[in-house]
Each structure stands twice: as structure tokens, then as C-alpha cells.
N, C-alpha and C positions, 0 to 999 in steps of 0.2 A: 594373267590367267591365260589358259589354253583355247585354241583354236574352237574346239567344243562348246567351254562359257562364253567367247568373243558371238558365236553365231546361232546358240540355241538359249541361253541360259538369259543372255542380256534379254533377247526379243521376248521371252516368256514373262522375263519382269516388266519392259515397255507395258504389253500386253495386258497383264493386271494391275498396270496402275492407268492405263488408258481407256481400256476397256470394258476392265471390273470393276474400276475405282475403288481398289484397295488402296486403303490408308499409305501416307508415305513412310509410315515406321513399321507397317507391314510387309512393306518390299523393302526396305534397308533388313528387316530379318530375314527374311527368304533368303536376300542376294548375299549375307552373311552363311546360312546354313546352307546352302550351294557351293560357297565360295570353300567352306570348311570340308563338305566332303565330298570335294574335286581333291580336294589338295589330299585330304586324307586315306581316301583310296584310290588314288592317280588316277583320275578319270581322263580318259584324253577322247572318247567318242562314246556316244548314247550308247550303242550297241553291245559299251564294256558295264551298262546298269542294268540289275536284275532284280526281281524280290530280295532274291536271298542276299544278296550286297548290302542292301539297302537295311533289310532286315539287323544282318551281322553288325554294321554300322549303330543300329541305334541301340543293338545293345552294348557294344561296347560304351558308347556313351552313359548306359546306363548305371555299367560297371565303375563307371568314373565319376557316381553319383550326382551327376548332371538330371535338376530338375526336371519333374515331370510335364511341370507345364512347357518347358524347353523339347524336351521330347518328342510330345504331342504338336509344336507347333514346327518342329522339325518335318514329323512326318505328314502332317498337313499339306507345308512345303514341296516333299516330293509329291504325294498324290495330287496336286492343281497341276503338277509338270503332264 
């Protein structure tokens, strides 16, 4: 992974599973649905993520009839970032 997930993405997972004491299949999802759209929409710095990225993102997921509970725990995912 990129420079971006090595030093904002890892500590945010640290962070709630030390912090918040989210479950550990809760941050093996997270650090999956980070991992997917980094790679998906080339993320290489915070400042290339926006609503509307983010937004686009989970509909096209949508369109690839990718559950809604998937969805939902997607967007979960970005809003705790």
C-alpha cells in the first residue's frame, strides 16, 4: 500500500481497535474497505478524498449489486476516518 495507508489509514485502525475497542473483524473490514478504495480510486493523499469521491465510489459499488449491508458498513468506515 501507499505512503497515505502506511501513515494515516494504519494509525486510524490502531486507534479503534485500541481506543474504541472495536471488535477485531471490525477493523480487518474497515482495513479491507480502505484497502479497496485506495486501490480503487488511486488514492495516494487525504487531500485527493472528498464527498463526492466517496460518494461516486459507493455507488458504483452499488451498481455492482454489492450488498447493502456491505455498503452501509463501507460508509460507516469512511465517516469514523
Amino acid at each position: 500500500m501507499n505512503e497515505f495507508y502506511r501513515t494515516s489509514i494504519l494509525p486510524f485502525l490502531e486507534y479503534l481497535e485500541k481506543t474504541k475497542n472495536f471488535s477485531h473483524h471490525t477493523i480487518l473490514a474497515y482495513k479491507t474497505d480502505w484497502e479497496q478504495f485506495i486501490e480503487s480510486c488511486q488514492v495516494q493523499e487525504l487531500k485527493d478524498i472528498d464527498h463526492s469521491l466517496l460518494q461516486e465510489y459507493l455507488k458504483n459499488l452499488a451498481k455492482m449489486n454489492v450488498a447493502k449491508s456491505t455498503l452501509h458498513r463501507k460508509a460507516s468506515s469512511f465517516r469514523s476516518f
